[in-house]
DOVEX-678136 format. One line per 8 residues: their letters; for each residue x, y, z of N, C-alpha, C. Coordinates in steps of 0.1 Angstrom, whole numbers. Each point is the difference from the previous one (the first is absolute). Layout:
a	X:Y:Z:X:Y:Z:X:Y:Z ~ ...
end
This chain:
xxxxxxxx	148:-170:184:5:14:-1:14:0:-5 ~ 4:10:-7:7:1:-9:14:2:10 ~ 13:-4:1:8:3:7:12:16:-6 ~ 2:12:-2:7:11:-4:9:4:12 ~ 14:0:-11:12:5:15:0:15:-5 ~ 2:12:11:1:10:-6:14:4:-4 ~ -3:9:-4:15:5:-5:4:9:8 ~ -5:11:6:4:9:10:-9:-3:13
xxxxxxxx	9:-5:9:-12:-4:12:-4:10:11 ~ 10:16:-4:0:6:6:-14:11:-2 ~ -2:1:-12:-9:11:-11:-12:-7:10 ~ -10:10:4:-11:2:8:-11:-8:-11 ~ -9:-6:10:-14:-11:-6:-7:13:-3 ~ -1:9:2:-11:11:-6:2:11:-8 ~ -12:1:-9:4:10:-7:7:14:6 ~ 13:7:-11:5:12:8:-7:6:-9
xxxxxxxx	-2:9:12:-11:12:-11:12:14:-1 ~ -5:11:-6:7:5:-2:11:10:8 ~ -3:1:9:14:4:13:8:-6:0 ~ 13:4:-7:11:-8:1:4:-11:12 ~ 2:-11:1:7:-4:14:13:0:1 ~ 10:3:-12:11:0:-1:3:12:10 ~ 17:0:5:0:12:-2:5:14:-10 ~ -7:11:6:2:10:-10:1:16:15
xxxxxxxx	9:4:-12:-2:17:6:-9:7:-8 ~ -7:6:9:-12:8:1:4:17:1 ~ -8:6:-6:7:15:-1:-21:4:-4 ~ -3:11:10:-14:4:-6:3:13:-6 ~ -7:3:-12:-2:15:-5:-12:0:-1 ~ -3:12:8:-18:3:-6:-9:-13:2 ~ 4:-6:9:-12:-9:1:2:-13:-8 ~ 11:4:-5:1:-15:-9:14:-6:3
xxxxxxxx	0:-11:4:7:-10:1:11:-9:-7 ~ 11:5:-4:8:-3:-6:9:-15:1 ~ 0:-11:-5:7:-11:6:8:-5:-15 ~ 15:0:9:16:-7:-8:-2:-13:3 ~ -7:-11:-8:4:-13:6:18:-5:0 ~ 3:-5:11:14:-7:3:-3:-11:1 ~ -10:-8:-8:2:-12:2:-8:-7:-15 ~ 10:-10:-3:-8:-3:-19:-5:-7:1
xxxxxxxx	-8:-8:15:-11:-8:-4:-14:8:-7 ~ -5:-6:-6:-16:5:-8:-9:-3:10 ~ -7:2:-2:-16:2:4:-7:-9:-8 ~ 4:-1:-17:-7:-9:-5:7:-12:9 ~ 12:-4:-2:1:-16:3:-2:-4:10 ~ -2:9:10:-7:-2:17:-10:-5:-2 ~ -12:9:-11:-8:-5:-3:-7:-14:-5 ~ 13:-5:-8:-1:-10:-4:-2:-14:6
xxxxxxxx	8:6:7:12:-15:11:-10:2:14 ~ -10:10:3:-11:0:9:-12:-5:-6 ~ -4:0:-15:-13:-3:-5:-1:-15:-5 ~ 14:-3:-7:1:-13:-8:4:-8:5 ~ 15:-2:8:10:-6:0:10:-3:-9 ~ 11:8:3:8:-2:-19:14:-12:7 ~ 4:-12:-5:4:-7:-1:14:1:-6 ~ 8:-10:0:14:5:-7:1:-16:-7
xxxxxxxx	13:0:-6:4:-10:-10:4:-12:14 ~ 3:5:9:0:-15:12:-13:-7:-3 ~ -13:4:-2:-15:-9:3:4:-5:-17 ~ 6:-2:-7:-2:-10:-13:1:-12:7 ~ -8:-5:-4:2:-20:3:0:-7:-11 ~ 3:-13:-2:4:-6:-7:-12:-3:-12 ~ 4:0:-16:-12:-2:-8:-10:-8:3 ~ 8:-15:4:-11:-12:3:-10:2:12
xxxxxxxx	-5:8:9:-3:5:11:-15:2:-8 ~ 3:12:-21:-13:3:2:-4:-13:-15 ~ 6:-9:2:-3:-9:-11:-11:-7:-2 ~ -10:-1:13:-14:-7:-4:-11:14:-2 ~ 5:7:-2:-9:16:-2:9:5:-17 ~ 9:4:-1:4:5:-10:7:-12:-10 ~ -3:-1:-14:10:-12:-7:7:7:-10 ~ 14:-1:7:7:12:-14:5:-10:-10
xxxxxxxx	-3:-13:-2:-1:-5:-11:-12:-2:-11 ~ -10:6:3:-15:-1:-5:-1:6:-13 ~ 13:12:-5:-3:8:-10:15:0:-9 ~ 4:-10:-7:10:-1:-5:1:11:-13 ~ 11:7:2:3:12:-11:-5:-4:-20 ~ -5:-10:-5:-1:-3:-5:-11:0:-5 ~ -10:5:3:-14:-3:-3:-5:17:-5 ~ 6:2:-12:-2:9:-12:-14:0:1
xxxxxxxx	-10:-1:-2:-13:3:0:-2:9:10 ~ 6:3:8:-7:12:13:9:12:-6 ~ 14:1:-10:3:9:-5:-11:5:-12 ~ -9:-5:-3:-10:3:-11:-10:6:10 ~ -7:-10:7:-11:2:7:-3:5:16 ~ 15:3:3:-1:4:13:6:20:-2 ~ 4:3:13:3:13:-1:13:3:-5 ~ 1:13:5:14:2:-10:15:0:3
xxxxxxxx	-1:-9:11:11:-3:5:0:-13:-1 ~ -2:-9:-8:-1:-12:-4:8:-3:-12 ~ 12:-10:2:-3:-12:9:9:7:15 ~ -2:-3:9:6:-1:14:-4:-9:7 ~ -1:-11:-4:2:-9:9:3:-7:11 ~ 19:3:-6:6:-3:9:12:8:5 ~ 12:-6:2:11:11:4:8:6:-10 ~ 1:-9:-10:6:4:-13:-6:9:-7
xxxxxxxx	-17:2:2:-3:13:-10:-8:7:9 ~ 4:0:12:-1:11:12:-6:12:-6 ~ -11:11:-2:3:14:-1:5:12:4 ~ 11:5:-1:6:9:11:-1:11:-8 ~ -1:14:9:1:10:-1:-12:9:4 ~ -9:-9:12:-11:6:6:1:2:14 ~ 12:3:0:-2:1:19:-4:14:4 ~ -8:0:7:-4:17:5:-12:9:-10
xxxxxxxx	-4:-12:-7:-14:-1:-11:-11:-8:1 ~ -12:6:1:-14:-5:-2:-4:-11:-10 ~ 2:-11:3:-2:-15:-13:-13:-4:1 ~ -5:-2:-10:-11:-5:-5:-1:-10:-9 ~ -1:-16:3:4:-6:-7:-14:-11:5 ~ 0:-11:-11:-9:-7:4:4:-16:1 ~ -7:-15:7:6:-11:-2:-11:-9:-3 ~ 5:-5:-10:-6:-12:-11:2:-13:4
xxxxxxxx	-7:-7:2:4:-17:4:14:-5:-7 ~ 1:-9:14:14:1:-4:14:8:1 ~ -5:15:3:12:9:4:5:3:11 ~ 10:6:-3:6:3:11:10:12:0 ~ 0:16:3:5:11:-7:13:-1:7 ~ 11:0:-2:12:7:9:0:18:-3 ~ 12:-1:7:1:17:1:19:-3:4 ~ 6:10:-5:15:0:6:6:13:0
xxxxxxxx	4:1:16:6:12:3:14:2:9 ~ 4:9:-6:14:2:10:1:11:10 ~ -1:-2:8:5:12:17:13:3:3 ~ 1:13:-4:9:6:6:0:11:7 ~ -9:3:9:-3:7:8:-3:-9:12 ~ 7:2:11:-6:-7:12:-4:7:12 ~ -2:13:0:-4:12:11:-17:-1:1 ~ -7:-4:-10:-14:2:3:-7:-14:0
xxxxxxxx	-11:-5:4:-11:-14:-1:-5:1:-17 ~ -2:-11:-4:-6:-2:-11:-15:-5:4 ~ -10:5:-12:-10:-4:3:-6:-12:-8 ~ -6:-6:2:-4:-11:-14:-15:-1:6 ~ -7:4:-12:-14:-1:3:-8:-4:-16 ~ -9:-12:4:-8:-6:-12:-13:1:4 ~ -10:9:-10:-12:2:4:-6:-1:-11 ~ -13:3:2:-11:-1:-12:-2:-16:-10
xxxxxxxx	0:-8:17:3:-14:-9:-20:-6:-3 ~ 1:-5:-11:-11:2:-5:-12:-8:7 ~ -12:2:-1:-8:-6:8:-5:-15:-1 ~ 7:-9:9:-4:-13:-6:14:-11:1 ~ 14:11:1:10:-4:-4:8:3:15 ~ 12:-9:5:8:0:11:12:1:-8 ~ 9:9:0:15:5:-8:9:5:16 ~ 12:-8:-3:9:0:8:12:9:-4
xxxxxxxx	6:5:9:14:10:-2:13:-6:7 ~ 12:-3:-9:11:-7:9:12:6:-4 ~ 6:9:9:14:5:-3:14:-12:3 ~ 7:3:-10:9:-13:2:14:4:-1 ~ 9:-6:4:14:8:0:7:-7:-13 ~ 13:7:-5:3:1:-11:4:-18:-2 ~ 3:-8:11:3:-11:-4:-15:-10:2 ~ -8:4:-4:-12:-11:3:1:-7:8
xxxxxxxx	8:1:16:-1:-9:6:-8:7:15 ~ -8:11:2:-7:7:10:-10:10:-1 ~ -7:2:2:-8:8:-2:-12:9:9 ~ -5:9:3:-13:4:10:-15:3:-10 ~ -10:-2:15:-12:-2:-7:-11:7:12 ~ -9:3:-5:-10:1:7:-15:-3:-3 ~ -4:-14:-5:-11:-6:-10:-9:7:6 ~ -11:2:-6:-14:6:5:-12:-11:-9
xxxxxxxx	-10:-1:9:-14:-10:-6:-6:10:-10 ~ -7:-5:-10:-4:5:-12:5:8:-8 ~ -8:12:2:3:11:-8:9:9:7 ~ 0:-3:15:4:16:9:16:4:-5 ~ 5:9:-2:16:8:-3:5:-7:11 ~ 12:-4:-8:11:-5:2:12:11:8 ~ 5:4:7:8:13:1:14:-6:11 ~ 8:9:2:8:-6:7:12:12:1
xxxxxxxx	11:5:10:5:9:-2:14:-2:6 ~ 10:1:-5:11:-12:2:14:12:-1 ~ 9:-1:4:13:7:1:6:-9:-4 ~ 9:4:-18:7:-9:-2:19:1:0 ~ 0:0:10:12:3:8:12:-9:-4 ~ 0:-5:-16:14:-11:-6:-4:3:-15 ~ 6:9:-5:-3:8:-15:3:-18:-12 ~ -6:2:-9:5:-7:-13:-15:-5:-3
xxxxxxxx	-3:-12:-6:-9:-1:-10:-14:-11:5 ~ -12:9:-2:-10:-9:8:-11:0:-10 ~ -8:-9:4:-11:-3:-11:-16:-3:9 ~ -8:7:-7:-14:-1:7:-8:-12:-15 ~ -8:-8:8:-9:-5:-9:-15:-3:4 ~ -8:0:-8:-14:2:1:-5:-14:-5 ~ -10:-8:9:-2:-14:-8:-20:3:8 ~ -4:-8:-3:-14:0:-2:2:-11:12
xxxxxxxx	-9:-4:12:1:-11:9:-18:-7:-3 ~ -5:6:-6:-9:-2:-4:-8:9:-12 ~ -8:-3:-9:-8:8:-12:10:9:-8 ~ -5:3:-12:3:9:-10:-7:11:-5 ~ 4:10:-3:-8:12:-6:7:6:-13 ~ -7:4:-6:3:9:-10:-1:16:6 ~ -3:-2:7:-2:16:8:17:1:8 ~ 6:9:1:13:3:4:-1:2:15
xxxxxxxx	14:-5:3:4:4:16:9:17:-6 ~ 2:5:16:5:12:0:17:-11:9 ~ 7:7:-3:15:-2:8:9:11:5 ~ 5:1:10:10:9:0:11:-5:8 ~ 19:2:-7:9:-1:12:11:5:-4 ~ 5:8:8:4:9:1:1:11:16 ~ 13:7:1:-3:12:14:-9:0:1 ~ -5:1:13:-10:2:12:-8:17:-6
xxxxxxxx	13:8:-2:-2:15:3:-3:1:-16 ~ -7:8:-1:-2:11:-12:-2:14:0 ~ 3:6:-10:1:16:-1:-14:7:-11 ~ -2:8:5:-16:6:-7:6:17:5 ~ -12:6:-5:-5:16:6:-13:1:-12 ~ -4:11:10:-13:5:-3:-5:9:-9 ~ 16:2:-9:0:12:-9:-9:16:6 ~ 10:6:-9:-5:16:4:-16:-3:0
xxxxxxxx	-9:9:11:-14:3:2:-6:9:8 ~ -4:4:-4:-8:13:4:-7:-2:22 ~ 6:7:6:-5:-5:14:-16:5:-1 ~ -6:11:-3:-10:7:-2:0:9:13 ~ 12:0:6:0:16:10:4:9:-3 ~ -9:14:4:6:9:0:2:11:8 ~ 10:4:6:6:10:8:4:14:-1 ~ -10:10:12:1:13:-11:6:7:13
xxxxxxxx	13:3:-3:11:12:8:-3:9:3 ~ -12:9:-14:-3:15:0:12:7:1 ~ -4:10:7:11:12:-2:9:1:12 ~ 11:0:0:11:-1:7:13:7:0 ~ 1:11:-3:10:7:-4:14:0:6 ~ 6:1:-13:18:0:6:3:5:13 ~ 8:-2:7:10:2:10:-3:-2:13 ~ -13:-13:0:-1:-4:13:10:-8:4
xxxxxxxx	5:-8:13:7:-5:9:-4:-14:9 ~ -13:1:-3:-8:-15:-2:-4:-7:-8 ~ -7:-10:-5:-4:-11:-5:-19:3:5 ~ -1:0:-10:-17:0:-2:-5:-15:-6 ~ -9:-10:8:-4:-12:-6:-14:2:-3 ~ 1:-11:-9:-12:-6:-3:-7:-11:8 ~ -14:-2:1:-1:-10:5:1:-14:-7 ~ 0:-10:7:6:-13:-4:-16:-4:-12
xxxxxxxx	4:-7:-9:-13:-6:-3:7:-17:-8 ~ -13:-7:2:-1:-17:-2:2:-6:-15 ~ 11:-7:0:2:-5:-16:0:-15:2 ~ -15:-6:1:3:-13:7:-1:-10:-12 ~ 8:-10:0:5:-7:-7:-3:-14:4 ~ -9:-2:13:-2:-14:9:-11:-13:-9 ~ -5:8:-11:-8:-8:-2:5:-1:-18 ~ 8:5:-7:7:1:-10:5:-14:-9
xxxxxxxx	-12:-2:-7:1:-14:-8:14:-1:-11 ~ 3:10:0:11:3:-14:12:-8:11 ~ 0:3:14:18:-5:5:-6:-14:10 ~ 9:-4:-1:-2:-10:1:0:-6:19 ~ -3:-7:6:-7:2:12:19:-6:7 ~ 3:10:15:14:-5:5:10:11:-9 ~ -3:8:-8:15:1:-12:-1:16:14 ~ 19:-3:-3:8:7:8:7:10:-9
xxxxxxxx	-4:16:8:5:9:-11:18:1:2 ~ 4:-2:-15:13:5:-1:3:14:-10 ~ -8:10:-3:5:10:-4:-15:7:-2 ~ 1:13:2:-7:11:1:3:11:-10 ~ -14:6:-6:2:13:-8:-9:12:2 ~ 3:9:2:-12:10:-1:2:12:-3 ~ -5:5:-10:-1:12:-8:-3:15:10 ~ 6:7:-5:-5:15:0:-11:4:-9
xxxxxxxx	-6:-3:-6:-12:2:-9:-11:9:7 ~ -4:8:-3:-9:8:4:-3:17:-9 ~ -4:8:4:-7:10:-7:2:13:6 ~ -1:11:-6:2:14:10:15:6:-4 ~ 3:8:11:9:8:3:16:-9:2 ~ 11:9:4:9:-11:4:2:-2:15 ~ 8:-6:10:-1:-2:9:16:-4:2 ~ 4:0:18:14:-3:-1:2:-7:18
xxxxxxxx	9:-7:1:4:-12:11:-13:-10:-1 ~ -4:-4:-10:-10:-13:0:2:-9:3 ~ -3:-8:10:4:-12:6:-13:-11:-5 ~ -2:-8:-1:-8:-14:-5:0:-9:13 ~ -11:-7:7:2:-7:8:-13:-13:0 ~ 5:-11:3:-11:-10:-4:3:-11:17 ~ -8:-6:3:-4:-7:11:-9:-14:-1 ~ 8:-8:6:-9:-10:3:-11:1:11
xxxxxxxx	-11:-11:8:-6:7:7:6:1:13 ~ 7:-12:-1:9:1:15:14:10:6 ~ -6:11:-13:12:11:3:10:2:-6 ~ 7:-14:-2:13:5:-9:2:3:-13 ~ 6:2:-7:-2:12:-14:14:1:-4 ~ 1:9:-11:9:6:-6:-3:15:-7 ~ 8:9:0:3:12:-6:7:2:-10 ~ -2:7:-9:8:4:-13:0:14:-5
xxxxxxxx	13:9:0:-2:12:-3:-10:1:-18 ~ -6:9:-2:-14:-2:-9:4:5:-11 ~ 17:1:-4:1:1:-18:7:-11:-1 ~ -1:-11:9:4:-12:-3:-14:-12:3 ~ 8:-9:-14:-9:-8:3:0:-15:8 ~ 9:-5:2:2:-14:8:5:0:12 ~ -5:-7:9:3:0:12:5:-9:4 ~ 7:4:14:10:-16:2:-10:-12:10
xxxxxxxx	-2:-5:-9:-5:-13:7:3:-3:9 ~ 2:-7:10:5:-6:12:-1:-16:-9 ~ 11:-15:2:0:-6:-3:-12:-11:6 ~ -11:-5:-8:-7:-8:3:-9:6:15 ~ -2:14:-1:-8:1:14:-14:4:-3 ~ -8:-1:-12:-13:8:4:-4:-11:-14 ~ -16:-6:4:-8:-5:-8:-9:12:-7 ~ -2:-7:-15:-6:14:-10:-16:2:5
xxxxxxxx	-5:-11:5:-14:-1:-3:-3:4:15 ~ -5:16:2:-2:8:12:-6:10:-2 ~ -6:5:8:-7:13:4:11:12:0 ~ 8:1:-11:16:12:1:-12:17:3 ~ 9:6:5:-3:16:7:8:9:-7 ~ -5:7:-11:11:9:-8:-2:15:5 ~ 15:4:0:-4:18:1:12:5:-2 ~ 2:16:3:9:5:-6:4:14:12
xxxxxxxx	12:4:-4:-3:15:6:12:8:-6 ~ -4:14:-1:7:10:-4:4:10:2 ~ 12:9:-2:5:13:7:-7:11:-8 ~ -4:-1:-8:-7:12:-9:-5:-9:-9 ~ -14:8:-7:-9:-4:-11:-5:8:-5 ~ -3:1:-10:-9:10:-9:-13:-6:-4 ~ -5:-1:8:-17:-8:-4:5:-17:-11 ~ 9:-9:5:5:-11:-4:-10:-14:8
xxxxxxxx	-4:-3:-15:-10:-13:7:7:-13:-7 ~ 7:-8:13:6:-13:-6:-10:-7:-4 ~ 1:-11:-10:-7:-11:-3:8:-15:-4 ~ 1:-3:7:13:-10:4:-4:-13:-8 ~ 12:-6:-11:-1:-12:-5:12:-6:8 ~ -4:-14:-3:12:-9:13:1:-14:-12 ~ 10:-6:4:5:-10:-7:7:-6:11 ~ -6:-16:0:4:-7:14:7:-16:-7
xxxxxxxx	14:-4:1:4:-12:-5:-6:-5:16 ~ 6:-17:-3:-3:-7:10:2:-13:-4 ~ 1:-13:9:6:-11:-4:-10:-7:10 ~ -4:-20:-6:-10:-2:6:5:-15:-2 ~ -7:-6:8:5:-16:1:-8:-5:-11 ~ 3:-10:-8:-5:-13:-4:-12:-11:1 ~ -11:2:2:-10:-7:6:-6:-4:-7 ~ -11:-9:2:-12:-1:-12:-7:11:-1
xxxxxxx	-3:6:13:-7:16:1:3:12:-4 ~ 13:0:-8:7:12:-4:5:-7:-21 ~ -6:-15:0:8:-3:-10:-9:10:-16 ~ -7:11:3:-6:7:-11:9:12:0 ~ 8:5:9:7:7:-4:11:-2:-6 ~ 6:-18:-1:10:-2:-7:-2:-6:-13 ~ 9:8:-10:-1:0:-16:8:-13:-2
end
């Protein structure tokens, strides 16, 4: 068994689902639940550091450690023929023709007898985990992943038998220049591995779309003193192959779009199932997120209410950003 120190020993073994455990002040309107997080831990990296174990630059150990598994002298920079017949990051052999300028990008590259790909990157960010994940190793073939520090004298690893992804999730907490390389421990393919390294986190949204609800106010005439609602209806998003599985919403949109008469004090209101929500007065369109508190992929509760209407039927589009860890299970959302 594989020995991992964590990085945060305090962050809970289980998934946090979406109820903040931070704390926050709470304020209800209408039923919906408003929360200020005061505290900048994520929810994704809880997640992380509960599902993976993410590691820091203390677990590098010494090169010679993985030297009867990996041979970083096997592929000397020299061997011009894999620049003809290999991919297009060829030659990379070695440290000298390193490829850099892929960090936080989807590689697809393949290894030819005899190879051995580097990769070179520089960190200067040290607030978030890096991910490094090598998948889609071809059938038949055992391909190894070794991150190494700028002076070739340390490195981390996590070998895996055959074909299975290589992954690993690391806080690189001493900025300057590191290098990942890919060597074959066994077989060759012409068929390509997938790679990725780079932040843990990425950023997406769902672009403007149509919720397909619609809400009818009817008639409501000027100069009432209450709020007339609608009832709540389901915009569920739990089974939603477009976002990606874990991605944590960071920004919200939703339209006034609808048909009819005009209408006035429109309020917008959306919910998770466990209650808490946000509000938006309804000739605006973005709402304040709460930092890192509500996962996209849910059963959300939309509705609305208003001080006057003239027979006004909302039909609500929404636009939802969101940010999502790094995994082999999310690596199709990354370009």
């Amino acid at each position: 068994m594989k020995i991992k120190k964590l990085l945060c020993m305090a962050l809970a073994s289980s998934m946090i689902f979406s109820v903040p455990v931070f704390a926050a002040e709470e304020s209800e309107v209408n039923n919906v639940v408003s929360i200020e997080n005061e505290n900048a831990d994520s929810i994704l990296f809880e997640d992380l550091a509960a599902q993976e174990q993410v590691v820091s630059c203390d677990d590098f150990v010494s090169l010679d450690t993985y030297a009867e598994r990996f041979d970083l002298e096997s592929a000397p920079d020299d061997i011009m023929t894999l620049a003809v017949n290999g991919d297009q990051y060829e030659p990379n052999n070695g440290v000298s023709t390193a490829t850099t300028g892929l960090t936080g990008k989807k590689i697809t590259a393949t290894l030819y007898e005899g190879d051995v790909d580097w990769y070179k990157f520089e960190v200067y960010d040290t607030s978030q985990p890096y991910s490094f994940v090598l998948m889609n190793i071809p059938n038949g073939c055992d391909y190894d992943m070794l991150l190494i520090n700028s002076d070739l004298t340390s490195g981390y690893a996590e070998f895996q038998e055959g074909n299975t992804a290589e992954e690993f999730y690391i806080y690189l907490n001493e900025t300057g220049t590191y290098y990942v390389a890919v060597q074959s421990y066994s077989g060759y393919s012409n068929s390509p591995y997938t790679l990725y390294f780079g932040p843990s986190f990425k950023t997406g949204n769902t672009g403007w779309r149509d919720t397909g609800l619609s809400f009818k106010f009817g008639y409501i005439p000027q100069g009432n003193t209450y709020y007339t609602s609608v009832s709540p209806q389901n915009y569920n998003l739990t089974y939603d192959s477009t976002i990606p599985n874990g991605a944590v919403m960071t920004d919200l949109y939703m339209d006034n779009n609808g048909n009819g008469g005009s209408w006035g004090g429109f309020y917008k209101y959306i919910r998770e199932p466990s209650g808490y929500g946000m509000e938006q007065i309804g000739n605006l369109q973005a709402f304040n997120v709460p930092d890192m508190a509500y996962y996209v992929k849910q059963n959300w509760q939309i509705w609305g209410k208003v001080l006057y209407s003239y027979s006004f039927t909302w039909e609500p589009r929404i636009l939802i950003g969101y940010k999502f860890i790094v995994t082999p299970q999310t690596m199709s959302y990354v370009d």
